[in-house]
N, C-alpha and C positions, 0 to 999 in steps of 0.2 A: 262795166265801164269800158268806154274807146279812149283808147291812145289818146286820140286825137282831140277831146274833150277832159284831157288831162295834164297834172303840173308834173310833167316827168322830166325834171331838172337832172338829169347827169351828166357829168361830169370826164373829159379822159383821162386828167391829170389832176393831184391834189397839192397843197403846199408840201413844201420840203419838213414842215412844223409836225406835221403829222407824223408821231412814233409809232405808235402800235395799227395793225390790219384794222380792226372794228373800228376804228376813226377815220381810218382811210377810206374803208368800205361806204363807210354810213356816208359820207362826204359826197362821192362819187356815183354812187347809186340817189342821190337825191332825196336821202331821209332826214337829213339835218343842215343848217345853216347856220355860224359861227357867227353871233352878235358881235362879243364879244369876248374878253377872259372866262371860260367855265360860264358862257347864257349862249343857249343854242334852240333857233325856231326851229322847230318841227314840223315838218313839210307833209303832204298827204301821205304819202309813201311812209313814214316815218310813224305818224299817226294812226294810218288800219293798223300795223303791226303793234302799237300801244292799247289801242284800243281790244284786239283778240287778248293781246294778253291778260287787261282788266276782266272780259267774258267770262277767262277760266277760271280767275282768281272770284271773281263776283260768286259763280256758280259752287266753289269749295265754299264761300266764308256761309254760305245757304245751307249746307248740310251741318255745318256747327250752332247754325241759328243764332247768328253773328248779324247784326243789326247794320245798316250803313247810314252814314252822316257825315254831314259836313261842317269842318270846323273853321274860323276864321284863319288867316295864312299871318294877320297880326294878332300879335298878345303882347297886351299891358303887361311892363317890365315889373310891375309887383309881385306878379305871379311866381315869377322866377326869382323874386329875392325870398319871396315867403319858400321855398322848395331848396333853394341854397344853393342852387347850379350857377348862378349868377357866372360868380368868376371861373367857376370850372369849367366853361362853355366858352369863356374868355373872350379872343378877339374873334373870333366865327359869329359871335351873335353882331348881325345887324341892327344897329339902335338908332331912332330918330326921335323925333318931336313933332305933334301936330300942333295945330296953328291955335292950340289950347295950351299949348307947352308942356304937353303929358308925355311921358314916355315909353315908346313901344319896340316891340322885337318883330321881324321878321320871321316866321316860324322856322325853326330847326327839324322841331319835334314837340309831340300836343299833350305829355303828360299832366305838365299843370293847368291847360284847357280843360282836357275830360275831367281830373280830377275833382275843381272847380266846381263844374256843370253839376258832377253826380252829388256832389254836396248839397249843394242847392236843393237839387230837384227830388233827392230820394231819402226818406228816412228812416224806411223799413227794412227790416230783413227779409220782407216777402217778395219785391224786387229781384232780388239775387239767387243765380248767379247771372250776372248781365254781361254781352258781350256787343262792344259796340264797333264798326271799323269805317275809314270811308279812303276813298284815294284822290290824291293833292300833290299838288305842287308844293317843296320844301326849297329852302336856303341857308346854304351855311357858307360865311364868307374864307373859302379856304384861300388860306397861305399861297398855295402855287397851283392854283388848276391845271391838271395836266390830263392826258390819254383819253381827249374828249370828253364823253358822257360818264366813262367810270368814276373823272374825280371834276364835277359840274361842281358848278356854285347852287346853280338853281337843277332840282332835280325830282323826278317824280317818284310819291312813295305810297306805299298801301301799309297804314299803320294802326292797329288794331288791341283794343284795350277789353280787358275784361274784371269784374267784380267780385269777392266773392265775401261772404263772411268767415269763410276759416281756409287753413290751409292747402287741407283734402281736397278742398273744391277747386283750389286754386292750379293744384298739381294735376288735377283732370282735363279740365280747360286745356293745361299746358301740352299735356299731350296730343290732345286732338289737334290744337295747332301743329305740332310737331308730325302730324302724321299727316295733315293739310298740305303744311308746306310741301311734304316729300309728294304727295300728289300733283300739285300745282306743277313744280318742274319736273315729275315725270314726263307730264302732257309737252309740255313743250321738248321734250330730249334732251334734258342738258346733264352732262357728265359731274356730278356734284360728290360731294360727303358732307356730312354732316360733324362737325366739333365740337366739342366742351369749348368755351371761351368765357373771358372775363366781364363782367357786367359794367367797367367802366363806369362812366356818369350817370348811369342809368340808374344804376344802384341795383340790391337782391343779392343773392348768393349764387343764384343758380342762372345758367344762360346757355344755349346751343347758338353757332353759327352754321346756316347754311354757306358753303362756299362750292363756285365753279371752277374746276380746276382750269388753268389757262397757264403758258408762260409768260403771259406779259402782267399775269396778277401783282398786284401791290402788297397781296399779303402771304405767309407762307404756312401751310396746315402739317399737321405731322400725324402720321398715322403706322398702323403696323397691318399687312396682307392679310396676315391667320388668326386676327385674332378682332376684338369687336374696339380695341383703343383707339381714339381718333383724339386732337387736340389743336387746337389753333396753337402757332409757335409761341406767341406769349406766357401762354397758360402749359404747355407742353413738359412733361414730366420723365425723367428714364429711371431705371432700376437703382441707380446712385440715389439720388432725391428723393425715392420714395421709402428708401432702407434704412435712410439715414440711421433716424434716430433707433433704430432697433440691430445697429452695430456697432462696435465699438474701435476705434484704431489704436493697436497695440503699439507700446513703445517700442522705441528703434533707437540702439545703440550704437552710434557711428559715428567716428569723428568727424566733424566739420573742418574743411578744407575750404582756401582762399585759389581762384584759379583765373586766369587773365582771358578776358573776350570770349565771345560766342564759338571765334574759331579754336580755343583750346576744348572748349564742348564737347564738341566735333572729336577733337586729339585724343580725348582721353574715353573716347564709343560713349559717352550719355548720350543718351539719346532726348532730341531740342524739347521731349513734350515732356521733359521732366523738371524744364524751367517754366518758373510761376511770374505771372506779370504783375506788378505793383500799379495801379492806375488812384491817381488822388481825384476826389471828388470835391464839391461845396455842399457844407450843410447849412440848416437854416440859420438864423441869426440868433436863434434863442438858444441854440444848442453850447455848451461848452466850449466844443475844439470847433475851429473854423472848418478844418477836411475829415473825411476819413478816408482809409485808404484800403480799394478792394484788390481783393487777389484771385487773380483767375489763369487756367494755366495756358500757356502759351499758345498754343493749336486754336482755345475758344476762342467765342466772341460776345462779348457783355450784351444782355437782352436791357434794351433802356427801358422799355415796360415795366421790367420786374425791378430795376433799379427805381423808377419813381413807385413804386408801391413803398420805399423802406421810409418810416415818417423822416426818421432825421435829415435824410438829403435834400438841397434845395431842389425845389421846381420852379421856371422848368430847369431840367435836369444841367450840372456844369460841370465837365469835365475837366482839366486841368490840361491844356497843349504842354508842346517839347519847354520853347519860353518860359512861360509861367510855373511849371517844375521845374526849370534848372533855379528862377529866380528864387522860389523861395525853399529849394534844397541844398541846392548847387551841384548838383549829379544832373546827369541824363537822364532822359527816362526807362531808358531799357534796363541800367541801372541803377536805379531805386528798387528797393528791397525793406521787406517787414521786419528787421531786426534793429531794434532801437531805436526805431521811427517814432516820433513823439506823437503821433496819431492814435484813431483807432483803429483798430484792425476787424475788414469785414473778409470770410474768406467764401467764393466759393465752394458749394459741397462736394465736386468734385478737387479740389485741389485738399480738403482736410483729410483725405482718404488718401496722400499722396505718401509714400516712405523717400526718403536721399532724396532729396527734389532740390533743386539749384533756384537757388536766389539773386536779386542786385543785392552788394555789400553796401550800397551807399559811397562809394566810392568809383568815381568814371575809372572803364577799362577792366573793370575786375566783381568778380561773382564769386558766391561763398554754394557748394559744394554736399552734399551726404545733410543737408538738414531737416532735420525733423520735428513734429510738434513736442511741446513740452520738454524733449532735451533742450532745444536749444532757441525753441521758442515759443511765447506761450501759446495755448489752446485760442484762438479768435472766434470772435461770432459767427455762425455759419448760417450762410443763405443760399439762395438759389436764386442765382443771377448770371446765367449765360443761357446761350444759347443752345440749344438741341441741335446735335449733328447727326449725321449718317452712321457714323461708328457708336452712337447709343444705342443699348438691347431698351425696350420700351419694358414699360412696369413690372409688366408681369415676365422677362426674363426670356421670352421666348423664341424672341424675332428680332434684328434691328430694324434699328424704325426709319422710314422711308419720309423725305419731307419734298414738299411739292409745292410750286405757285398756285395761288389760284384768286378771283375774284371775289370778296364776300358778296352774295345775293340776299341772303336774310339772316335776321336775327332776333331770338325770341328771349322771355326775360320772365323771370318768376320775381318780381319788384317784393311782394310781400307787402308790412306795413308802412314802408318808407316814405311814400307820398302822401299818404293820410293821417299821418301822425304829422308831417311837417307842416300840411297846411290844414291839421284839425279837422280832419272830417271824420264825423261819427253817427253813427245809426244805432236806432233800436234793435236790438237781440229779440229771439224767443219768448228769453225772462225779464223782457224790457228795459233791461239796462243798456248802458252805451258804450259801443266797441269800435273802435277802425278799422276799414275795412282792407281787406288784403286785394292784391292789383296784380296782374300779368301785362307785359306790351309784350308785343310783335310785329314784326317790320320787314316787307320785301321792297327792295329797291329796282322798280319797275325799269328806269329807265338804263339803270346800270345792267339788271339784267339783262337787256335788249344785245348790248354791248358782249357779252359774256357769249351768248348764244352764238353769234358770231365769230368771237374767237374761235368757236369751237367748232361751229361750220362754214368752211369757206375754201375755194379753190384759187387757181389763178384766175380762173372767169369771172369771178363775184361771191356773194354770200349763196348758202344753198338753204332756201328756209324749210323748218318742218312743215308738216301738213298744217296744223292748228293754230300755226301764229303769220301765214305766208303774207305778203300785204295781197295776194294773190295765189288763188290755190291753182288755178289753170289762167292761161296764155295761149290765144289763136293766132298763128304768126300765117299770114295770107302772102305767097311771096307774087309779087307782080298783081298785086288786087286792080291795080288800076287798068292796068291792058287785056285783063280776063275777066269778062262780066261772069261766067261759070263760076271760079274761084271768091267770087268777091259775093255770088248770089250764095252756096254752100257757108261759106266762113258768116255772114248774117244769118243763117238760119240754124246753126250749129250756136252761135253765139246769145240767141232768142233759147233756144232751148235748155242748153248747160243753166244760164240766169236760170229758168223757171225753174231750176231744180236747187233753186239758193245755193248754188254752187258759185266759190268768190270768182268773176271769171273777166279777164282784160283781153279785148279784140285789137290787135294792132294794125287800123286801120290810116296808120300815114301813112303807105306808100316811099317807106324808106328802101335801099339797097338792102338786101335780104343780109351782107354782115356786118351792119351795123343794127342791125330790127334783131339778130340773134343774138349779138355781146352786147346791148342792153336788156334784154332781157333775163342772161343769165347772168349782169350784173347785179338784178332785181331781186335775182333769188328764186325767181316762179318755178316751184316744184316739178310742176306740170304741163308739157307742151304741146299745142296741137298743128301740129305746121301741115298747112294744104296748099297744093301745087297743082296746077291744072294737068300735068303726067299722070298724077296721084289720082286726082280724080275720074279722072278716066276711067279711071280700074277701080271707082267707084270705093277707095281708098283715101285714110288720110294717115301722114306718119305720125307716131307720136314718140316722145323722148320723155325720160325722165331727168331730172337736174338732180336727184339724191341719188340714184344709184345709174347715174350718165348709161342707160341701155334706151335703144333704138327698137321698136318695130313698126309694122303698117297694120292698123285696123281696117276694118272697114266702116263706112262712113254711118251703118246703122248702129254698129257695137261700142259707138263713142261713150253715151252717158252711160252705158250698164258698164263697160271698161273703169269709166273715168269713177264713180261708185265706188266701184270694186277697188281701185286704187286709196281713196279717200275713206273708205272703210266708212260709207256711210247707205 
């Protein structure tokens, strides 16, 4: 490709709206344009770097013998009431009407598509195990689109379904995905782990999250160095939660004492993490008591994940502001306490484990001192409902566990029978009888990935792409092409050459100021540089630079494509 017969739209400056580097970058370098809230065209530069991506991913789902297809981006809203996601999908599903008055969804996600289809079309068991995948464009109408491409409305995804008649087979399939994925972003270089996480809407028991680490990730993974535990922080467990129920907390005989404000705390060396916080919640309308009320100790911070898991609380989730406690306490809330609370009492598992722990007395100004379960209050339900911090030893007791940003990039799912039992699909067995079949999905988010990649490489100059995904593997920067017919005869037939060797290669043949033709270039990311200068030539020399590891030397102008090869490891 030439310059000059190209849409290289960049940019020097971006909006002030722009938070995170990867939105900035894509911006500026010319791989995206901003429709509008979370809808963004993708520009050529934007689109080779989509398109290697697909390549790699096409070439993994081929050794699983993983089927590609394409499904509609609309589904009939029937689909998704016969499946029950309907309202758990809520205000993200886009819904309209066609001029039939039928009602349809915007696709999210194609479980009840495939599902459908394979009903329809299969009845045997000699079919399976079938894997089928295709990559599309998806929509979910988020709430607040924000950090460009990571949190789109409209977004690109490679989302991959498999069949099986029992569960063995199901947990096969799952691996090879799982060992897919880990392939897929090795090729590209992206600094990942991989986590236990929640299956959500998805439904199944079982679920890995591939995630990028980055600091501007929206989600946060928790893991430990020495040992193999990894967890997304929702699902995230420490050696407290997991021992629970296999110790016991012994009584503690200590009088309870009444002592005035946080600063007598302080006065009398308790130490602040031995006060427990009272937070009143809404539960559903069917339930008995209108609140319960959880306890957690002062330091954490309540994971809402795990609080919408517990059925009795309302969703979505409602916490009770300062206002709204005093109204219907008449205390503060720092002061509110689980003693005689007409509520129920939920406690974190960290705080049941706690001896002398300070409470709110239910009285503004003043906190009750040395109290304990069962003396002097009774045993409460115990959950696990905070947060995972830095100061937890992880499960196995060994290590504290380390917690970190990162981007989710994929995520796979052992569904099991869930979808075929809700929308009745069944096939013939071996012994002819009729069984539902069990389901895997798995999903990389192509376009959030792109984003991710970026995070993670990028200088003050621009993005630095790997080899495998570059929109551009090699860049011939010609400086003064126009006043040197020598320079301008070398860079076209260097440029004829690299090509014939399918090598991705862009000739910068406008005739720009040699630094602006080099800071768009290594705004682009191009890996690979070949800059020829009629000095250089002379000496029958061209220089070349690398953009991943910024070193300079001078080839010569025969040892270019066995160099450039060798670099490319092709």
């Amino acid at each position: 490709m030439k310059a000059s017969q190209y849409l290289l739209l960049t940019l020097k400056e971006t909006s002030h709206e722009t938070k995170i580097i990867s939105h900035e970058l894509m911006l500026k370098s010319g791989m995206i344009r901003q429709l509008s809230s979370g809808l963004y065209t993708w520009l050529p530069t934007g689109l080779r770097v989509i398109k290697k991506i697909n390549k790699i991913i096409i070439n993994e789902m081929k050794k699983i013998n993983a089927l590609e297809i394409l499904m509609p981006i609309i589904q009939p809203k029937t689909l998704w009431e016969k499946s029950g996601r309907l309202d758990i999908y809520g205000k993200e599903l886009l819904q309209f009407f066609d001029r039939r008055n039928q009602n349809f969804i915007l696709s999210p996600t194609n479980e009840e598509i495939i599902t459908n289809l394979i009903g329809k079309e299969i009845q045997s068991y000699q079919n399976f195990p079938l894997i089928v995948y295709q990559i599309q464009t998806k929509f979910r109408d988020e709430i607040r689109p924000r950090f460009g491409i990571i949190r789109a409305r409209e977004f690109i995804m490679k989302d991959a379904y498999s069949f099986h008649t029992n569960q063995t087979c199901l947990e096969k399939t799952y691996n090879d995905f799982y060992q897919s994925y880990i392939n897929i972003f090795n090729k590209i270089n992206l600094k990942f782990r991989v986590v236990k996480a929640d299956s959500g809407s998805m439904g199944g028991k079982i679920s890995h999250e591939f995630q990028a680490l980055s600091e501007n990730g929206e989600d946060e993974i928790v893991f430990s160095e020495k040992t193999s535990y990894s967890s997304n922080i929702n699902t995230a467990k420490s050696i407290e939660s997991i021992n629970f129920f296999q110790t016991s907390n012994k009584d503690i005989h200590k009088k309870i004492k009444s002592i005035k404000s946080i600063k007598h705390i302080n006065e009398l060396k308790h130490p602040i993490k031995k006060l427990v916080k009272t937070i009143l919640v809404k539960t559903n309308k069917t339930e008995k008591y209108p609140f319960i009320a959880l306890l957690i100790r002062s330091e954490h911070t309540l994971n809402l994940f795990k609080l919408e898991k517990i059925d009795i609380i309302k969703k979505p989730l409602k916490i009770l502001n300062e206002e709204e406690t005093i109204k219907l306490t008449g205390v503060k809330k720092k002061f509110l306490g689980p003693l005689n609370l007409k509520f129920p009492i939920f406690s974190d598992v960290s705080v049941y484990y706690m001896k002398n722990f300070i409470i709110g007395s239910n009285i503004n100004e003043k906190f009750f001192i040395n109290v304990n379960w069962k003396t002097d209050i009774p045993i409460p339900t115990v959950v696990d409902i905070r947060n995972i911090d830095k100061n937890d030893l992880g499960p196995d007791g060994l290590e504290y566990l380390k917690i970190k940003k990162s981007i989710e990039i994929g995520h796979i799912f052992q569904l099991g029978l869930k979808y075929s039992k809700k929308m009745n699909i069944l096939i013939k067995n071996k012994s002819g009888k009729k069984q539902h079949l069990y389901m895997g999905c798995y999903g990389i988010g192509i376009s959030r990935m792109i984003a991710a990649i970026i995070e993670q490489n990028h200088d003050n100059n621009g993005i630095i792409w790997p080899n495998s995904i570059a929109p551009f593997e090699v860049a011939i920067l010609p400086i003064n092409i126009e006043n040197c017919q020598k320079t301008k005869k070398i860079s076209e037939q260097l440029y004829k050459k690299i090509k014939n060797e399918n090598i991705d290669v862009i000739l910068d043949d406008r005739n720009k100021r040699t630094g602006i033709m080099f800071n768009e270039i290594d705004l682009l990311g191009i890996p690979h540089q070949i800059i020829i200068s009629k000095h250089n030539i002379d000496k029958e020399n061209v220089e070349y630079r690398s953009r991943i590891n910024k070193t300079s030397i001078f080839i010569n102008i025969k040892d270019v494509i066995f160099f450039l090869k060798k670099q490319l490891k092709i």
